[in-house]
C-alpha positions as CSV (number, residue, x, y, z in Angstrom):
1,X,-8.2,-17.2,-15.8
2,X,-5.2,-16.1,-14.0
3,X,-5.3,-12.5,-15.1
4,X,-8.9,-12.6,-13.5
5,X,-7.8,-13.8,-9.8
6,X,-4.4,-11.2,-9.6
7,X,-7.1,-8.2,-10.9
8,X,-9.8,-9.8,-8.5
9,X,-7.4,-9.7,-5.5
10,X,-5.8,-6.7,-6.4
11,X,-9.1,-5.1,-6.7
12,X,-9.8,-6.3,-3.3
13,X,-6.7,-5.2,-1.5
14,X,-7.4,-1.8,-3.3
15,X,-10.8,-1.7,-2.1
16,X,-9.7,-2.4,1.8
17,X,-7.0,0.1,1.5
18,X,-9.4,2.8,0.3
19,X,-11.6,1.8,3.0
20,X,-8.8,2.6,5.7
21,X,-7.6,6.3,4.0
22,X,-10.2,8.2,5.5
23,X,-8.7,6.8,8.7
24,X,-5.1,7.2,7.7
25,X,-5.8,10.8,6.6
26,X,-7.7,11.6,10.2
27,X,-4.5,10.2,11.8
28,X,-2.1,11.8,9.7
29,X,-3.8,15.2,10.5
30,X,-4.1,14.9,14.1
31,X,-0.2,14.0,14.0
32,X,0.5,17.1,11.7
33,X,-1.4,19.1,14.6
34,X,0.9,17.6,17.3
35,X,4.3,18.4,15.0
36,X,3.7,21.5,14.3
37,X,2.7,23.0,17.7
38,X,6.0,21.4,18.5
39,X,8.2,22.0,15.5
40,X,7.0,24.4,13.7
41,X,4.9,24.3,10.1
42,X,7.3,23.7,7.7
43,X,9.3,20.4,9.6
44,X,5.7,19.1,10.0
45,X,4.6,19.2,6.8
46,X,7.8,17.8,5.9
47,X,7.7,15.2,8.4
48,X,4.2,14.5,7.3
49,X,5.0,14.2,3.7
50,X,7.7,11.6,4.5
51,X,5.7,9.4,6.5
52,X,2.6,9.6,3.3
53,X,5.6,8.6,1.1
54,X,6.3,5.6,3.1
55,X,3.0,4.3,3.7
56,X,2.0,4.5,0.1
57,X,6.1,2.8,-0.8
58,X,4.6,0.5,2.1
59,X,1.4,-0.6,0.3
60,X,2.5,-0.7,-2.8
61,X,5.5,-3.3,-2.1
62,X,2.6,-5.6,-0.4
63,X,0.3,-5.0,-3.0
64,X,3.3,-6.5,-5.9
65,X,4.1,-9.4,-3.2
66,X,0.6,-10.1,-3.3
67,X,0.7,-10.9,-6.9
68,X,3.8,-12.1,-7.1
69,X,2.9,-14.7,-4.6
70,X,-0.4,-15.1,-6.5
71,X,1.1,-15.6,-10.1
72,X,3.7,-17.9,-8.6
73,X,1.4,-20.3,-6.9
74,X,-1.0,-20.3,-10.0
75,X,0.9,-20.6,-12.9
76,X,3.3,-23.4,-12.9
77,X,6.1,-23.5,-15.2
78,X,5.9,-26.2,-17.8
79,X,7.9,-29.1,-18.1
80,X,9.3,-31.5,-20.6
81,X,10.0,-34.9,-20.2
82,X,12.6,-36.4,-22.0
């Protein structure tokens, strides 16, 4: 039953945050359009490619703490009474 809820809500996060690339990507190309008339190509792309890194580092890391936080407030640890 657990398993079932974390895949649910991770399936739903999933599904919101493919909803939002297109967009992430739009914004992301605009901004490689503004870097490189001002840097050049090759520090924009660069530039660009950092910024993807983080924002998929970013999503990811909520996307654990969402289960983590799930798991944790579902499955309670069993105790013994003596």
């Amino acid at each position: 039953m657990i398993v079932v809820r974390v895949v649910l809500l991770l399936a739903l996060y999933g599904i919101a945050f493919l909803a939002l690339l297109p967009l992430v990507v739009r914004l992301l190309v605009n901004l490689e359009r503004v870097l490189a008339a001002s840097l050049g190509a090759l520090p924009a792309a660069i530039a660009i490619l950092a910024l993807l890194g983080a924002l998929v580092a970013a999503a990811l890391y909520v996307w654990s703490q969402i289960a983590r936080a799930t798991v944790r407030r579902t499955c309670k640890e069993p105790t013994t009474t003596t």
